[in-house]
C-alpha positions in Angstrom: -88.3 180.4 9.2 -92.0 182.0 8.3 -91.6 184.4 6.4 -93.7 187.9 7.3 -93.0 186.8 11.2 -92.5 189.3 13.8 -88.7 189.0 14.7 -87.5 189.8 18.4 -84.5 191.8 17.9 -82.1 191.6 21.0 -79.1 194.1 21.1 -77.1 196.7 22.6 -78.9 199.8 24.3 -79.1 203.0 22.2 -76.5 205.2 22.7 -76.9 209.1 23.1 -76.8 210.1 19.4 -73.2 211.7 19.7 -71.7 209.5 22.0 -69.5 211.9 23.8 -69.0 211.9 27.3 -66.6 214.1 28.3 -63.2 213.0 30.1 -64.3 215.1 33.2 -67.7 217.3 33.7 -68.1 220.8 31.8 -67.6 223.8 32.8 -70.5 225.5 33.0 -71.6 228.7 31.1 -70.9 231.2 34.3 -67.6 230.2 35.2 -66.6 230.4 32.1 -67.9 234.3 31.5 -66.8 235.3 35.1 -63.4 233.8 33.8 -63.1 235.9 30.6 -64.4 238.8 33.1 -61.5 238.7 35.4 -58.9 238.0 32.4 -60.3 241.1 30.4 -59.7 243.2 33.4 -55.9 241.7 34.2 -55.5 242.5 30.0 -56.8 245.9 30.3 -54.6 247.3 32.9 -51.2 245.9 31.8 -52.1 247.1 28.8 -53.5 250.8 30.0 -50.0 250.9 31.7 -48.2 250.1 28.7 -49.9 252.4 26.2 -49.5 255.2 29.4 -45.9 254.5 29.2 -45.3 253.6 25.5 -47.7 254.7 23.2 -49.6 257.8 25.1 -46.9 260.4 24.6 -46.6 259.6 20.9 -50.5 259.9 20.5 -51.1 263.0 22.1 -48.1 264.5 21.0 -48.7 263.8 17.1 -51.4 266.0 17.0 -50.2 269.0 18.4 -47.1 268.7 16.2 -49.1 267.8 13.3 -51.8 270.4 13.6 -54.6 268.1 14.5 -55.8 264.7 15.0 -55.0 263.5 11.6 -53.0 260.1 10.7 -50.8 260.0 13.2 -53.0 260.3 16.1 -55.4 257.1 14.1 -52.4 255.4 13.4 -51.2 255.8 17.3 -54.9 254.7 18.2 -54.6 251.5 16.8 -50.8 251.1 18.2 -52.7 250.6 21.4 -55.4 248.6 20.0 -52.9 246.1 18.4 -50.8 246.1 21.6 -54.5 244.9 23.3 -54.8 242.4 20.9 -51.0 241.4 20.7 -51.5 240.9 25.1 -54.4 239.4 24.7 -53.3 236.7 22.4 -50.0 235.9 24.0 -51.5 236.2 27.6 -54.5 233.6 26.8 -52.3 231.3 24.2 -49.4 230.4 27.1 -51.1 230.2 30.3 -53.9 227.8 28.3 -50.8 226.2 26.2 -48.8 225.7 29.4 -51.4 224.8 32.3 -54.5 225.1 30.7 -55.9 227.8 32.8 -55.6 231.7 32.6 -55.7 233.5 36.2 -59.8 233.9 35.8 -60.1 230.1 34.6 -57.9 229.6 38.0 -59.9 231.6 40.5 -63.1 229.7 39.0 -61.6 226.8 39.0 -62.3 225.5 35.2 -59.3 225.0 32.8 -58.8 224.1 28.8 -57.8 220.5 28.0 -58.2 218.6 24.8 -61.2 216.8 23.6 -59.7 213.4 24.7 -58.9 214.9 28.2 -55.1 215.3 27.7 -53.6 218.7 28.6 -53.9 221.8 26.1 -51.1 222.1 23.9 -49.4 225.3 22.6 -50.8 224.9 19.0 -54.5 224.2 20.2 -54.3 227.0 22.6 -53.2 229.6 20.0 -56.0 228.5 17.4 -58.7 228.4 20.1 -57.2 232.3 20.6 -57.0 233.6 17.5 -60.6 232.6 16.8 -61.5 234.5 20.0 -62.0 237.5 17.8 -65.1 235.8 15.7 -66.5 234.3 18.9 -66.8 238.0 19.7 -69.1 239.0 17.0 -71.3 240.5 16.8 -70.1 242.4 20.3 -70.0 241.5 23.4 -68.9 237.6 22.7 -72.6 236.7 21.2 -71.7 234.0 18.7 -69.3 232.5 21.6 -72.1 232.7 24.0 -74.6 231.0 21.9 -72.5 228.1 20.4 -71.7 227.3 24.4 -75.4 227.1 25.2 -76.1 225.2 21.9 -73.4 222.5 21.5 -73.1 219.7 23.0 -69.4 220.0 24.0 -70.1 223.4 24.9 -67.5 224.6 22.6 -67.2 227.9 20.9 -65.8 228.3 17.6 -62.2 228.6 18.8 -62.8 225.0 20.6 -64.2 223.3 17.6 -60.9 223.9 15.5 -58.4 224.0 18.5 -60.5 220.9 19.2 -60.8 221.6 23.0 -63.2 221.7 25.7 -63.6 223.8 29.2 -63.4 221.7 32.0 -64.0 221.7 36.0 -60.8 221.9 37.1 
């Protein structure tokens, strides 16, 4: 061997720097909004129907018992709010936990799995939800919007720890 010589070096191609290739394509950016669209609607009015029927006569009753719009009325305010939010997380954790795909992930034809491919679990789907809320920050699902178009799993924060992707279904 001569030392100092030029070496040919022979070997595998490189890889991408990641490696992953995901089990089945991505779903792209617009299904996935249209989705959430369509979901947000069938949340809204199950849940405008039971705050109509539940909450609403306590909430605008309270005041005029009260005096005014004072604690009661707030505290009624967020009755509905939490019931939202209560809906919102049962609705998305089961029909992802159970078949990986809400009624808007359906009619666009995507669905949640797991990283590796394998169906969304229960436990996955209900961290991936209950991260929902940051994803939404600052308004109007920003962060989620911008760690999709930036990652290369297109995973929002909720993915990343539920360790799930969005897939063409």
């Amino acid at each position: 061997m001569d030392c100092g010589a030029t070496v040919g070096v022979t070997g595998p191609a490189a890889r991408p720097p990641s490696g992953y290739v995901p089990p089945i394509p991505l779903a792209d950016l617009g299904s996935r909004i249209v989705a959430g669209i369509v979901d947000y609607i069938i949340i809204g009015v199950i849940a405008g129907i039971l705050a109509i029927f539940v909450l609403a006569p306590w909430v605008f009753s309270a005041p005029l018992m009260m005096g005014g719009f004072g604690a009661a009325w707030l505290g009624g305010m967020f009755g509905i709010l939490g019931l939202m939010w209560i809906l919102w997380l049962i609705y998305f954790t089961y029909f992802e936990g159970t078949s990986g795909q809400t009624l808007g992930k359906r009619l666009t034809q995507i669905k949640v799995a797991k990283e590796d491919g394998s169906t969304c679990d229960i436990g996955s789907a209900l961290v991936r939800n209950i991260l929902r809320r940051v994803d939404h920050l600052p308004f109007l699902y920003i962060l989620g919007i911008i760690l999709i178009a930036a990652t290369e799993k297109r995973q929002r924060l909720g993915d990343m720890l539920g360790r799930t992707i969005v897939i063409k279904a």
